[in-house]
Phi, psi and omega in degrees: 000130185297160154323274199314343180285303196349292181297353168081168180248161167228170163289151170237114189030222185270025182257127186252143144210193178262182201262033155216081189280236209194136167265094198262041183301316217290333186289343173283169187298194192302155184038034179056050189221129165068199224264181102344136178299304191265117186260317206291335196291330185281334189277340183288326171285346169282305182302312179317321176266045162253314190281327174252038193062012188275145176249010169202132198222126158262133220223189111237192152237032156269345204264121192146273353275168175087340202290338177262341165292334158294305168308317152319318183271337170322303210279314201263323208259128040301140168264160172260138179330348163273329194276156171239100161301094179231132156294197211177124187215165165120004177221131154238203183225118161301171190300347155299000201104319196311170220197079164249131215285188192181055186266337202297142183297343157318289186316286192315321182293307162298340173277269173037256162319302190321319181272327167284332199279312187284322189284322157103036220231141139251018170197119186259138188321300206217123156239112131271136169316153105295088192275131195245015180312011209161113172296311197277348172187204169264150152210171176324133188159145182246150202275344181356284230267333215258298193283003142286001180255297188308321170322315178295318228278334189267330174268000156291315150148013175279350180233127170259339174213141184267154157221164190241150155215160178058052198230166182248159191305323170256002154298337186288285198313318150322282180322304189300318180299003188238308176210179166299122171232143203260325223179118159275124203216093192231136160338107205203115143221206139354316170224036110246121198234008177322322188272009181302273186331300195313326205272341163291342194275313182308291189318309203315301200261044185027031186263184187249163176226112195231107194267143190251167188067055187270345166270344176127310207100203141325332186244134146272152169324127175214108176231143137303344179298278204300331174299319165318306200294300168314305149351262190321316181271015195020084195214151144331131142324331176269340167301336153288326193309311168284338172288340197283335192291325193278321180265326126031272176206153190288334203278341200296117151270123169262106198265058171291170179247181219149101179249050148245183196268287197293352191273299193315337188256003144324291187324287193307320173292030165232018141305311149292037203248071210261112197269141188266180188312298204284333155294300200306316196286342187280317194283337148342313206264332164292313171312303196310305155324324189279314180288353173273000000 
């Protein structure tokens, strides 16, 4: 049995993969803007994670924008019939870098084309919204008018399956009332923990849950607990931080990035990672610190 079965699989609609993929943002240049320093290294960490069975690569063509979804296809593509390609449309990026929303049903129907065209695709797998009322989290706001556009976008036959990001439960709960959504995708890890309930409500109802920044992010994690905890299993932190998000909920699907080679297969190893109860209970105690 491979690292990655270890973890076992979950669905994305009707795409089974394993629950530990790949995030590909780190590939585009500094602040996820204009090329890689290295463009063969990115295409090479791209091949790698194909080569080291993972089947879900999570992308946009905002990240760039468009380079890394040109590099996926450079790097992948014919792609094979197990991987699942899931975007992100609903933001684009000024000529500084900026993270400006683009949500108006025009916009969404062009990031659209834009991701099958760079990707090289005539039906892309998973699109999530990506909801901006607020550059810094979710906040309140209703998604109708974005996710009835996307919705058209899926009966024309160019989206097979919508996912939400960056959304509150009741925006999850909006949606699900305007079409099927597979799959939630918010910020979530070891000490943010804002999403505990949404994510027991998705497992009930088979949805998927995919938290980004599953490492901190811009901050990466620094607890002595989870470092102690590492120790001991002789792993990384972060390689616990991701085995704990994996034992977490069955529903949880994990993309980190990475544009080394040798990080990315760190990543993968910690799907063969087993935290026994009192690491789970140490590791508690760190969220609990973090929400006091």
């Amino acid at each position: 049995m491979s690292s990655l079965s270890r973890a076992g699989t979950f669905s994305l609609g009707d795409r089974s993969v394993h629950r530990l993929g790949y995030g590909a943002m780190q590939l585009a240049g500094p602040g996820v803007f204009g090329p890689p320093k290295d463009r063969e290294s990115a295409l090479a960490v791209l091949r790698a994670v194909v080569a080291a069975g993972v089947d879900h690569i999570d992308t946009s063509d905002f990240y760039g924008p468009h380079i890394t979804n040109q590099l996926i296809r450079e790097a992948l593509s014919p792609y094979g019939q197990d991987l699942t390609l899931v975007t992100k449309i609903g933001v684009r990026r000024g000529p500084d870098g900026a993270w400006l929303l683009a949500s108006s049903p025009a916009e969404l129907e062009q990031a659209v084309h834009d991701n099958l065209r760079n990707l090289g695709r005539e039906l892309l797998d998973v699109v999530n919204l990506r909801v901006m009322f607020d550059t810094h989290g979710p906040a309140e706001g209703s998604i109708e008018e974005q996710l009835t556009a996307l919705a058209a976008l899926q009966q024309q036959g160019l989206v097979r399956h919508i996912g939400l990001s960056n959304v509150t439960r009741t925006q999850v709960a909006e949606g699900r009332r305007i079409c099927p959504i597979v799959c939630v995708q918010n910020q979530y890890n070891l000490v943010h923990r804002a999403d505990d309930a949404l994510i027991d409500e998705l497992a009930a109802d088979g949805i998927a849950y995919v938290p980004f920044f599953p490492l901190g992010g811009f901050t990466p994690l620094q607890s002595s607990a989870l470092s102690d905890v590492a120790r001991r299993l002789q792993a990384t932190p972060m390689q616990v931080a991701l085995a704990w998000l994996l034992r977490r909920s069955p529903n949880i699907l994990l993309i980190p990035g990475t544009s080394s080679v040798a990080h990315l297969h760190e990543n993968l190893a910690s799907a063969a990672l087993d935290l026994p109860d009192e690491a789970m209970d140490a590791l508690e105690q760190v969220a609990g610190n973090a929400k006091g």
